[in-house]
Every structure is written in C-alpha cells, then in structure tokens.
MIRO-698745 format. One record per residue (C-alpha): residue number from 1; residue in one letter; x, y, z. Coordinates in nm, 2 decimals, m for minus. Each point is the difference from the previous one (the first is absolute). Example, Ala and Ser with C-alpha at 12.3 -4.5 7.8 and 13.67 -1.06 7.14 Angstrom:
{seq 1 type A X 1.23 Y m0.45 Z 0.78}
{seq 2 type S X 0.14 Y 0.34 Z m0.07}
This chain:
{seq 1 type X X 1.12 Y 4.78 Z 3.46}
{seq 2 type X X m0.16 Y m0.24 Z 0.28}
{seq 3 type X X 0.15 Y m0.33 Z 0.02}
{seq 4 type X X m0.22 Y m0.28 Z m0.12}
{seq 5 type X X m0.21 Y m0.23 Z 0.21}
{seq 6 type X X 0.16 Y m0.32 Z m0.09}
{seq 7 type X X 0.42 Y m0.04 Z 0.19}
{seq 8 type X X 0.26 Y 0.16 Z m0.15}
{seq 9 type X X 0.36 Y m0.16 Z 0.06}
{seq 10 type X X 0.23 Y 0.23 Z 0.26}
{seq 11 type X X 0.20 Y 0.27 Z m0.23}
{seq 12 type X X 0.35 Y m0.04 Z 0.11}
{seq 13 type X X 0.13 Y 0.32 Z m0.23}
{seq 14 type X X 0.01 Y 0.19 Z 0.30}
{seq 15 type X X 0.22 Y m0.20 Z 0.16}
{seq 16 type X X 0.23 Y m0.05 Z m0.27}
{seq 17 type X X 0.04 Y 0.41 Z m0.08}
{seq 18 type X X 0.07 Y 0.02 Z 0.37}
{seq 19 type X X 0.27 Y m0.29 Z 0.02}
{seq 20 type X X 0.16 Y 0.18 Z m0.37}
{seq 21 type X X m0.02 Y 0.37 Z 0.15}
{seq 22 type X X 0.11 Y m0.08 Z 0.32}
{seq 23 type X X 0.30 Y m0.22 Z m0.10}
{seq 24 type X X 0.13 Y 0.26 Z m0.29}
{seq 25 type X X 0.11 Y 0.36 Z m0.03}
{seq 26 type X X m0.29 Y 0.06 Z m0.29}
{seq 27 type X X m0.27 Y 0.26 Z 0.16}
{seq 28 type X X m0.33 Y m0.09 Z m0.19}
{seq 29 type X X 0.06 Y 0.23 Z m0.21}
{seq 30 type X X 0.29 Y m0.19 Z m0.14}
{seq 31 type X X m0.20 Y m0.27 Z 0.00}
{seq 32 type X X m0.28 Y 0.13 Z m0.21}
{seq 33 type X X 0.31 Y 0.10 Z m0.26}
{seq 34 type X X 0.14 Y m0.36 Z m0.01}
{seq 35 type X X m0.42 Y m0.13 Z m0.05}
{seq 36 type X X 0.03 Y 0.24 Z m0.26}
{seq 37 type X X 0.28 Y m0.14 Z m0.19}
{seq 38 type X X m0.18 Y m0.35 Z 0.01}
{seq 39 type X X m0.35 Y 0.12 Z m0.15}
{seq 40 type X X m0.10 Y 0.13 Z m0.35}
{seq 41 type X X m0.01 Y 0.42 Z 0.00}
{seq 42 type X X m0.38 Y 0.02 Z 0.01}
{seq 43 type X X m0.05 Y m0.20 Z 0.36}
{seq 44 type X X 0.30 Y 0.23 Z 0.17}
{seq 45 type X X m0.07 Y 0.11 Z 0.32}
{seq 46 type X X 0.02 Y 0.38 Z 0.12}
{seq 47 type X X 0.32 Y 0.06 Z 0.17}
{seq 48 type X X m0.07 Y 0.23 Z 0.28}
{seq 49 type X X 0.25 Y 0.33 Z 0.08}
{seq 50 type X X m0.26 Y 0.20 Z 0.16}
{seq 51 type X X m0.04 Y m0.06 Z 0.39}
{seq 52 type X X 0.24 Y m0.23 Z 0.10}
{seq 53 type X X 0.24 Y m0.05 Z m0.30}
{seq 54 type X X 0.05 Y m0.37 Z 0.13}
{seq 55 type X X m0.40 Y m0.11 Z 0.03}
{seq 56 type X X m0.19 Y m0.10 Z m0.25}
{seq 57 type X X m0.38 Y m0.05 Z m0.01}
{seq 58 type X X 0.02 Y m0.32 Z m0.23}
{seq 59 type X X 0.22 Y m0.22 Z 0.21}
{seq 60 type X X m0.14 Y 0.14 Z 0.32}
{seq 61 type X X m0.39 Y m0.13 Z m0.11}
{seq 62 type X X 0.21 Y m0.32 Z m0.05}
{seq 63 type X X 0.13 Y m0.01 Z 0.34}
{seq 64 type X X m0.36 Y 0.06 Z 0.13}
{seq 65 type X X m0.14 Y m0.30 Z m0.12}
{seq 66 type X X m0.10 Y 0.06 Z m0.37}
{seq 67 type X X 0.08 Y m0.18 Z m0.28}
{seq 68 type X X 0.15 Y 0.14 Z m0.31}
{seq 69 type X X m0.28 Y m0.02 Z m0.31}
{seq 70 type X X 0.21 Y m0.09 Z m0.27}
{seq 71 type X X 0.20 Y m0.30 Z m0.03}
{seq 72 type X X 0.32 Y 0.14 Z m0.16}
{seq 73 type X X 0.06 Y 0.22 Z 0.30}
{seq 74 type X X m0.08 Y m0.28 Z 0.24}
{seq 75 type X X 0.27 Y m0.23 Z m0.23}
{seq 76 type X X 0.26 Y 0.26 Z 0.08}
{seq 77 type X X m0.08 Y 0.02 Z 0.34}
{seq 78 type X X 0.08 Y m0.35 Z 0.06}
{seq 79 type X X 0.31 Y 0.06 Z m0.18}
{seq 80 type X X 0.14 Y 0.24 Z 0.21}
{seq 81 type X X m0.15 Y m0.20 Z 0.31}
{seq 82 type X X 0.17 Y m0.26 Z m0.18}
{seq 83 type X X m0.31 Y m0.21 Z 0.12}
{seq 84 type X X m0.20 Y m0.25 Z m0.21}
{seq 85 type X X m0.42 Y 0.11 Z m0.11}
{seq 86 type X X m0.12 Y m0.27 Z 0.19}
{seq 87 type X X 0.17 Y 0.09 Z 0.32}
{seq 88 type X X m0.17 Y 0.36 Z 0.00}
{seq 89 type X X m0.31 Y m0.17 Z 0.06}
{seq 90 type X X 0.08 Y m0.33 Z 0.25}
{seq 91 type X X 0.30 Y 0.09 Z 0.14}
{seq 92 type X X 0.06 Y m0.41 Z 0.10}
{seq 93 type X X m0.18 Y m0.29 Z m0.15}
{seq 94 type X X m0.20 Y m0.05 Z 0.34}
{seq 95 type X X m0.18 Y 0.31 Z m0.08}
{seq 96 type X X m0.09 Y m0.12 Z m0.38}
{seq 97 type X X m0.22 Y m0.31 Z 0.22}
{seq 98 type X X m0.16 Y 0.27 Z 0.22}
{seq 99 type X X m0.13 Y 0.19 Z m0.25}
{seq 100 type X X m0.14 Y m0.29 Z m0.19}
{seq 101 type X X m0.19 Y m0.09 Z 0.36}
{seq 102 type X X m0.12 Y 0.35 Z m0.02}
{seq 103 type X X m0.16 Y 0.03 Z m0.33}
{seq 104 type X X m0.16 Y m0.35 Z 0.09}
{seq 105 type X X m0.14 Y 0.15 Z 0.31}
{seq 106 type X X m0.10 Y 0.30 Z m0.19}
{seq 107 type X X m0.20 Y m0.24 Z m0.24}
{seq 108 type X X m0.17 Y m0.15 Z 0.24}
{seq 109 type X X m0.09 Y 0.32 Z 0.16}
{seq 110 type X X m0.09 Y 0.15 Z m0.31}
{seq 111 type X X m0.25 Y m0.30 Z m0.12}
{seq 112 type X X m0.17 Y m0.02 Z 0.34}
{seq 113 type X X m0.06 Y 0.39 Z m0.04}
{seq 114 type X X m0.15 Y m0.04 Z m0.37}
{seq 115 type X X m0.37 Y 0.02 Z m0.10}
{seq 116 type X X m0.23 Y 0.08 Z m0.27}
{seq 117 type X X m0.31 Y 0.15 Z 0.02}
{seq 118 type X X m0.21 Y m0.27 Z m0.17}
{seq 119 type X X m0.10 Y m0.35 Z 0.11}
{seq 120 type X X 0.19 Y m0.21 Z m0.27}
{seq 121 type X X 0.08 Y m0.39 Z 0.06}
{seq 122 type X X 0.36 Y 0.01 Z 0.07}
{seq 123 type X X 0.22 Y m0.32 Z m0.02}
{seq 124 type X X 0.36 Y m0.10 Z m0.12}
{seq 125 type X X m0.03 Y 0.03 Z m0.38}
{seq 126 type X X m0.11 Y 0.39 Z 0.06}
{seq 127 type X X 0.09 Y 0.13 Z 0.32}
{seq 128 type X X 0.35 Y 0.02 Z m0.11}
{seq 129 type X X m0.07 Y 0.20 Z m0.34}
{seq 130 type X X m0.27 Y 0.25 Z 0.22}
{seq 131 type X X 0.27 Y 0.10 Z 0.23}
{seq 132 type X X 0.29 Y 0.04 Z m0.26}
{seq 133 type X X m0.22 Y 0.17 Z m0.27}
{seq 134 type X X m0.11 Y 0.23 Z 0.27}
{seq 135 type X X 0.17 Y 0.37 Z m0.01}
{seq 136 type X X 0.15 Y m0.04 Z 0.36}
{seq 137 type X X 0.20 Y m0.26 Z m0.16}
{seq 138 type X X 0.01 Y 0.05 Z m0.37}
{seq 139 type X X 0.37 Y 0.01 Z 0.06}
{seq 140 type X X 0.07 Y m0.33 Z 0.24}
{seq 141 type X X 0.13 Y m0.22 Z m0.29}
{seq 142 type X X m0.10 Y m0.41 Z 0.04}
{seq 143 type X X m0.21 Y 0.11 Z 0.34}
{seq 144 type X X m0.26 Y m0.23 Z m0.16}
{seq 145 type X X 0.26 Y m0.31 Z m0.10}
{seq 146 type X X 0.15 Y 0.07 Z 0.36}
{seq 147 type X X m0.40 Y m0.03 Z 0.15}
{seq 148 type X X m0.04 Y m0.29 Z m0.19}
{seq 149 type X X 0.29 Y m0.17 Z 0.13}
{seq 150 type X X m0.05 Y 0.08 Z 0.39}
{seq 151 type X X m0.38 Y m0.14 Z m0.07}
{seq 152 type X X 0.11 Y m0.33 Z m0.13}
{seq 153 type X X 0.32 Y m0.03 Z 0.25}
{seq 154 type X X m0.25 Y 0.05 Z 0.27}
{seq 155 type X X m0.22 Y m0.25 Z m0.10}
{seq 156 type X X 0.22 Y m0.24 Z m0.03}
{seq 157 type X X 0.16 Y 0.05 Z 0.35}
{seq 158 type X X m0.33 Y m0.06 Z 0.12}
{seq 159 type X X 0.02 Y m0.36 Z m0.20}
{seq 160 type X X 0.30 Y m0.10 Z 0.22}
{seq 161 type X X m0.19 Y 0.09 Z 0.36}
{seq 162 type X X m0.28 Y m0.18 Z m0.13}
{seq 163 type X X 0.21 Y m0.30 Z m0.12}
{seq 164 type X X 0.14 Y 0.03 Z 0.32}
{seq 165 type X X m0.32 Y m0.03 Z 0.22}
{seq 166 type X X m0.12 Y m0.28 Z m0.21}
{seq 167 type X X 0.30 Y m0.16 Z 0.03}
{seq 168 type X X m0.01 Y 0.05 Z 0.38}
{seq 169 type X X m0.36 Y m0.10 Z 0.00}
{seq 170 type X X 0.06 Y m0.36 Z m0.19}
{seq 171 type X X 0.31 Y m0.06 Z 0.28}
{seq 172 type X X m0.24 Y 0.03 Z 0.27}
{seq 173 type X X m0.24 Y m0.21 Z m0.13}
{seq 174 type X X m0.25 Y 0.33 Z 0.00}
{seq 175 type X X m0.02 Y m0.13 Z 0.41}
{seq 176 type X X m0.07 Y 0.36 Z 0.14}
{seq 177 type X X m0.26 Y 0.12 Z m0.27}
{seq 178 type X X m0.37 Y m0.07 Z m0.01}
{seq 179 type X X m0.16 Y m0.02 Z m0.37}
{seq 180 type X X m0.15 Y 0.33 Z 0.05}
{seq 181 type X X 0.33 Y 0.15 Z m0.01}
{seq 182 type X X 0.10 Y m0.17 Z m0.27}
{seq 183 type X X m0.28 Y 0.06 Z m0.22}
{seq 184 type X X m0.03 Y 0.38 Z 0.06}
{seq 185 type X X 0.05 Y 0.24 Z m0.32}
{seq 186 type X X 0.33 Y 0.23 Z 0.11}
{seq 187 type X X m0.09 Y 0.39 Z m0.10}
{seq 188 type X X 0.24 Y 0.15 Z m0.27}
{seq 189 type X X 0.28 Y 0.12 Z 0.14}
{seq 190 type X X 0.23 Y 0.05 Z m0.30}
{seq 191 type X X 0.01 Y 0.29 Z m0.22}
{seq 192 type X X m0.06 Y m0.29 Z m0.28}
{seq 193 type X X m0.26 Y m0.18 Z 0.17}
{seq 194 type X X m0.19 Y 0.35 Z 0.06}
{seq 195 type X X 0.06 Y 0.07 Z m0.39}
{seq 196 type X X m0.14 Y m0.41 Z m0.08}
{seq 197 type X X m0.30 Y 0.09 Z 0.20}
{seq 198 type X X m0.07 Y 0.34 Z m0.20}
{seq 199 type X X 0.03 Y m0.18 Z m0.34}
{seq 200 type X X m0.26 Y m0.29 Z 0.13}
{seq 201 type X X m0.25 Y 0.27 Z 0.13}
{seq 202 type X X 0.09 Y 0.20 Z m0.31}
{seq 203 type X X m0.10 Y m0.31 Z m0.26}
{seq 204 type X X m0.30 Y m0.08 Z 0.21}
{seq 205 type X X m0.13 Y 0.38 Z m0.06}
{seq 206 type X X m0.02 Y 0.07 Z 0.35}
{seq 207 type X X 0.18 Y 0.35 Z 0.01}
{seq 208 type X X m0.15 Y 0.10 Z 0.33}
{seq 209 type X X 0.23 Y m0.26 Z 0.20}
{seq 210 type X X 0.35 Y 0.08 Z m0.14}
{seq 211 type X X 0.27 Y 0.12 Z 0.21}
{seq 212 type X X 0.00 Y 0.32 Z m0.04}
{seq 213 type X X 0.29 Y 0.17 Z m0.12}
{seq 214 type X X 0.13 Y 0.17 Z 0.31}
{seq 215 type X X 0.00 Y m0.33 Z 0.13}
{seq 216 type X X 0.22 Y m0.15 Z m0.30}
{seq 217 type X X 0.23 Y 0.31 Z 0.02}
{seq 218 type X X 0.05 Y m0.11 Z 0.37}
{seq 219 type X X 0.01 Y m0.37 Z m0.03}
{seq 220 type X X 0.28 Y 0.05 Z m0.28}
{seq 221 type X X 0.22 Y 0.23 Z 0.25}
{seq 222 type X X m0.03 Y m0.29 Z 0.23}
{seq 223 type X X 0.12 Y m0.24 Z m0.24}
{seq 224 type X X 0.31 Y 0.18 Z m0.02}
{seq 225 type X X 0.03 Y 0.00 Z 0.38}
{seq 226 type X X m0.02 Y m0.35 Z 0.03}
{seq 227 type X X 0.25 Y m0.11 Z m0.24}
{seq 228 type X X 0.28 Y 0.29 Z 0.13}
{seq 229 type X X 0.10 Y m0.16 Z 0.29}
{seq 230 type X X 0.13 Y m0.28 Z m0.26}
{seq 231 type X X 0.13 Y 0.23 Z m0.24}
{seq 232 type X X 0.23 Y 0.21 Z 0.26}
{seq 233 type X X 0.06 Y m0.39 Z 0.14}
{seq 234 type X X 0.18 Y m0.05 Z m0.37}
{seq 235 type X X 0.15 Y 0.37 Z m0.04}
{seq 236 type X X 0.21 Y m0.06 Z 0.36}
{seq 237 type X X 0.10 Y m0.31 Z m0.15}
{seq 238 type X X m0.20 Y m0.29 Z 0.13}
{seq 239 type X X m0.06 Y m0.20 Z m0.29}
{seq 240 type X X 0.29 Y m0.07 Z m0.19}
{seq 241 type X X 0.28 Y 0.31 Z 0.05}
{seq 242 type X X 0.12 Y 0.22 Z 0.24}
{seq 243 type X X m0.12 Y 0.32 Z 0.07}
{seq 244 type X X 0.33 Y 0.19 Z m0.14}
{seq 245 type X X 0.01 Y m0.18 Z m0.33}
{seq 246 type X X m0.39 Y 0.10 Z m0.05}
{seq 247 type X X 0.02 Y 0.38 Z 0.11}
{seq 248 type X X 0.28 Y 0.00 Z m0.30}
{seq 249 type X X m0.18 Y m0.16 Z m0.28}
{seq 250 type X X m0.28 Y 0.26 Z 0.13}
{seq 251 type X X 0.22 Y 0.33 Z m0.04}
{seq 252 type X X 0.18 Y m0.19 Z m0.33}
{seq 253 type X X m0.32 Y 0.01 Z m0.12}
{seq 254 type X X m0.10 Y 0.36 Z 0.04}
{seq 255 type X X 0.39 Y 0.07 Z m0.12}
{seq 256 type X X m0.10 Y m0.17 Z m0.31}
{seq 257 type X X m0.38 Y 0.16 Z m0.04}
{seq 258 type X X 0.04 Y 0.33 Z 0.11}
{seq 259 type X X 0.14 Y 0.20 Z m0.34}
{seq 260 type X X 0.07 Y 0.33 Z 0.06}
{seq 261 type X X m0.13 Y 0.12 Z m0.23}
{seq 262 type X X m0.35 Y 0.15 Z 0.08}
{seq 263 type X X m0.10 Y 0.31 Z 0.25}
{seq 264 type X X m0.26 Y m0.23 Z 0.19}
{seq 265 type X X 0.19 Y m0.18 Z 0.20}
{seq 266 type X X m0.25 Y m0.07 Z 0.24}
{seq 267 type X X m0.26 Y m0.22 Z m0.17}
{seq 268 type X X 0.32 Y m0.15 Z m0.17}
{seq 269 type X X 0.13 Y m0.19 Z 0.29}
{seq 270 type X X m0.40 Y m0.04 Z 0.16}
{seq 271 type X X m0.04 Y m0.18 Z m0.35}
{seq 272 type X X 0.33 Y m0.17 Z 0.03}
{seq 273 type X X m0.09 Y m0.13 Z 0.32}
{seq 274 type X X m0.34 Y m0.12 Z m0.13}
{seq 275 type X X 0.18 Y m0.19 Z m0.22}
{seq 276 type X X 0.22 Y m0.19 Z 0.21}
{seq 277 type X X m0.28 Y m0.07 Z 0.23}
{seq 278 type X X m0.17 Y m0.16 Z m0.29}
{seq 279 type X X 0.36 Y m0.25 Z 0.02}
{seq 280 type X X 0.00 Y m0.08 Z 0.37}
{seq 281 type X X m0.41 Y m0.05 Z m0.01}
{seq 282 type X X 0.07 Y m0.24 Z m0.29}
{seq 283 type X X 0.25 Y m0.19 Z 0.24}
{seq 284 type X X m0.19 Y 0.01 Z 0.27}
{seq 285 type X X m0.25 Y m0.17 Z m0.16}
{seq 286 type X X 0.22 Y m0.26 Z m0.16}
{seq 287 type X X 0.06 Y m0.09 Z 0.36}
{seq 288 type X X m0.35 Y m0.04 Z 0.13}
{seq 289 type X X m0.03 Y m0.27 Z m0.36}
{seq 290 type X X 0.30 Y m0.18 Z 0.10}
{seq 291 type X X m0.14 Y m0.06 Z 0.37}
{seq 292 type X X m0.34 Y m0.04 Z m0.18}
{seq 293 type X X 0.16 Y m0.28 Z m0.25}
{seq 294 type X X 0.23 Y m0.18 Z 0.34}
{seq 295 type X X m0.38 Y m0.07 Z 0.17}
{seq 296 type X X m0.15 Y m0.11 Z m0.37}
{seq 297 type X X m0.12 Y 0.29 Z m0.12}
{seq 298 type X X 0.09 Y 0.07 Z m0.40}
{seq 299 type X X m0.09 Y 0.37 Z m0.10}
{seq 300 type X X m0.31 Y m0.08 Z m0.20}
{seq 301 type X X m0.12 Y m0.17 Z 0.29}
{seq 302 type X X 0.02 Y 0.33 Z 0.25}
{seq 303 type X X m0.31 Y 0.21 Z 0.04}
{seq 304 type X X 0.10 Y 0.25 Z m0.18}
{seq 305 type X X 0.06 Y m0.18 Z m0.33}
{seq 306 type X X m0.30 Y m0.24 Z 0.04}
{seq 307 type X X m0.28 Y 0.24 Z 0.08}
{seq 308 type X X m0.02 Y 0.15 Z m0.29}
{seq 309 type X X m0.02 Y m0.29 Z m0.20}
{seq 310 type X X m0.29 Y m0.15 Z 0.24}
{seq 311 type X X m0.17 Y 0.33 Z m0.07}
{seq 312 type X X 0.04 Y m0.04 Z m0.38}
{seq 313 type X X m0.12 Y m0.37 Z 0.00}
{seq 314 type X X m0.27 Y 0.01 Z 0.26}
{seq 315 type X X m0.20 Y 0.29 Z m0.06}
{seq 316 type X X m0.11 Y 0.31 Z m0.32}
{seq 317 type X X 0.19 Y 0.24 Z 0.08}
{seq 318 type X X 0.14 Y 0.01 Z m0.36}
{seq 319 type X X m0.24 Y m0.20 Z m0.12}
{seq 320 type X X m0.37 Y 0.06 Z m0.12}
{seq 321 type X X m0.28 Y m0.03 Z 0.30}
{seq 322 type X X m0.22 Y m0.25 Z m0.06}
C-alpha cells in the first residue's frame, strides 16, 4: 500500500524488535510463539519451520519497517518490548512537536496546492468547508475549524503591527510623512482582508472582479506562513514555558488520543495532530488579544470582529436592495 501524502510519525517497531532480539536468546520464531500467546487464536501468526527454522516472515516485515494491521498484535508487541504505544510512534517527546510542525507545513502546502475548477467567490465563511468537504480531505477532521482559526489569528497579528505603526506615527508627531502617504488606501494583504474584499464585490454584483479562487487558496497558505514563525516561537517555549515542559504536554497528548484500537493509524495521529493544532492556534491567538487589549484594543474592537458588523449595518448584503 503507498504511504499517504500527508506525514506519518517515524515507526519505531523496528527498533524495538531489534533491541528485544538482539538482547534475548528468543529467535523470531520464539518470538512470533510468545505474540501468539498474547493474541486471540484467529489473529495468530504463521510460525515458520520451512527455510530457516529460526526466521519468520511476520516479524521480519516488522523489522523492515511495517507496521502490524491489527491492534491486538501490536498490544503484544509492546508487551514483550515492554515499551508503551505511544513510544512506537515518537520515540521522545521532541519528536511528538516535530511532527505537529510537519503536518502544519503539510497544510499549508496542501491549501496553496488546492483549486477548483469553477470561479466561485471564496472568503472565510466558505473556504474552509470547500476544502474539508472536498475528497482529498474528506478525512482531515476540524481542517476547516483549524482554517478558521489561522484566518482570524492572522488577522489579528496584523492589528498589533498596525497598532504599532500608529503608535509610532502619533510619537513622531507624523514629522517624516507627507499627507499623501497618509491618506493612501493599503492593498489587502491578509487572507481576511482578501476574503472582506470578495464579499463587498460579491454584494455589489460585480462577480467579474473577485479574487479568484487560486488566488484565495494561495493567500490562505500564506496566512499560515505568517503566523508560524509565532507559533514555533510559543512551541520552543517563548511565551510562557520552557521548551521541555511543552514537547511533554505535546506527546501526553497524543498518549492520551491515540487508542489503539483502530488499523489506520495514520490519519489517527494526522487527525490528532489537527487537533492539537486547533489548541496552540487558540493560544496563539489569545496572545495577539492580550497585546491587542495592553495598547487599547478590546476584541470587538479588532478588525476582525468589527467588519463584519460594519458590513451588516452599512450596506444590503442581507437585506432587500432598494
């Protein structure tokens, strides 16, 4: 079976056979008999007295690098490894961080890659569903709640730079800047400010000027990008914790999500690690409203809670045309 697209963690069975046969008198066959012994009749594995009366074909796949299908034989396995589940798959809690990095690289990669065939009027109340509902990701669990949050965190980092300049601005006494400057529009460049200007041109029935959706796909990528510098800030433990005490709540918290108890492992953890994205995003962008609220700035006051209200109050696009 070909691997998937989307990262799988490291499998660290290998290893652990290795360190069991190498540091006992069992030959795999022995092995296989004692796997046996731990595993209801049906799921026993073939002892082999052919060739080589000490080989067998099951544990030797294992060795290679697969992973055993069912989870009763890969419960017994870690028993006579006497390993825990969890450390099959991130064999230190360092590695439980990397992997989260690299499914948020890979969803990044994988939203800048995405398009549809049609010209539709992407923005952030859709663009998350379209991608989720689509097959390539029918089974990405919370992609869109995880979209959603990386759009808003996003915008409101841009908040704080441009509380910042102002801020910087009023101190000098706007010396260095003619009005020009000051008056000129700024183009979108937000994922969210792209999406504010699709539902405008959208209300005003003026479909030819939306961004089109390649462009969306690619402006949402880049949110991502822009807030991950932040986000691996806080995961090596620059906000509030150190780096060790992080990389172990991140591998508790696979310890504790990953059952096993299903043959897809795979999309388990990738799933898993959606999911804990969707925590660190949501602390992330507690962060950004703290700084927002130390320079004045309340959450409904921040972009991204007040446009959509000035849309609802200011124009039809809910309402009846007159």
């Amino acid at each position: 079976m070909p691997k998937p697209k989307y990262p799988i963690p490291k499998n660290n069975f290998p290893r652990f056979i290795d360190e069991y046969l190498s540091g006992h008198p069992d030959s795999q066959n022995d092995m296989a008999r004692k796997i046996n012994k731990l595993i209801p009749k049906e799921l026993a594995i073939s002892i082999d007295n052919s060739e080589m009366k000490s080989g067998n074909s099951n544990i030797f796949s294992w060795r290679k690098g697969n992973r055993p299908k069912e989870p009763a034989i890969r419960e017994a396995l870690c028993k006579i490894c006497n390993i825990d589940y969890i450390e099959t798959l991130f064999l230190i809690p360092a590695n439980s961080t990397e992997y989260l990095m690299a499914v948020y690289n890979y969803i990044a990669s994988f939203v800048k890659d995405f398009d549809i065939k049609k010209l539709i009027s992407l923005n952030m109340y859709n663009i998350g569903f379209i991608i989720s509902s689509s097959s390539r990701a029918k089974n990405y669990l919370n992609l869109d709640y995880l979209i959603n949050l990386v759009i808003r965190a996003e915008e409101d980092r841009k908040d704080i730079f441009n509380m910042t300049r102002i801020q910087l601005l009023n101190e000098n006494d706007y010396a260095d800047l003619d009005y020009e400057t000051l008056t000129k529009p700024q183009p979108p460049y937000t994922f969210f400010e792209y999406s504010d200007g699709n539902l405008h041109i959208v209300n005003e029935k003026n479909n030819l000027y939306i961004f089109p959706p390649h462009i969306m796909f690619y402006r949402l990528s880049k949110s991502f990008k822009n807030i991950q510098p932040d986000l691996e800030f806080m995961l090596n433990g620059g906000f509030e914790s150190d780096q060790y005490t992080i990389n172990k709540y991140n591998y508790n918290y696979f310890r504790l999500c990953l059952f096993n108890d299903t043959p897809d492992e795979k999309i388990l953890c990738f799933n898993t690690a959606i999911n804990l994205l969707i925590e660190w995003i949501q602390k992330l962008d507690k962060f950004y409203l703290s700084e927002l609220s130390k320079m004045g700035i309340q959450e409904d006051e921040t972009f991204y809670k007040s446009s959509g209200t000035v849309m609802l109050e200011n124009n039809d696009l809910f309402g009846k045309r007159k």
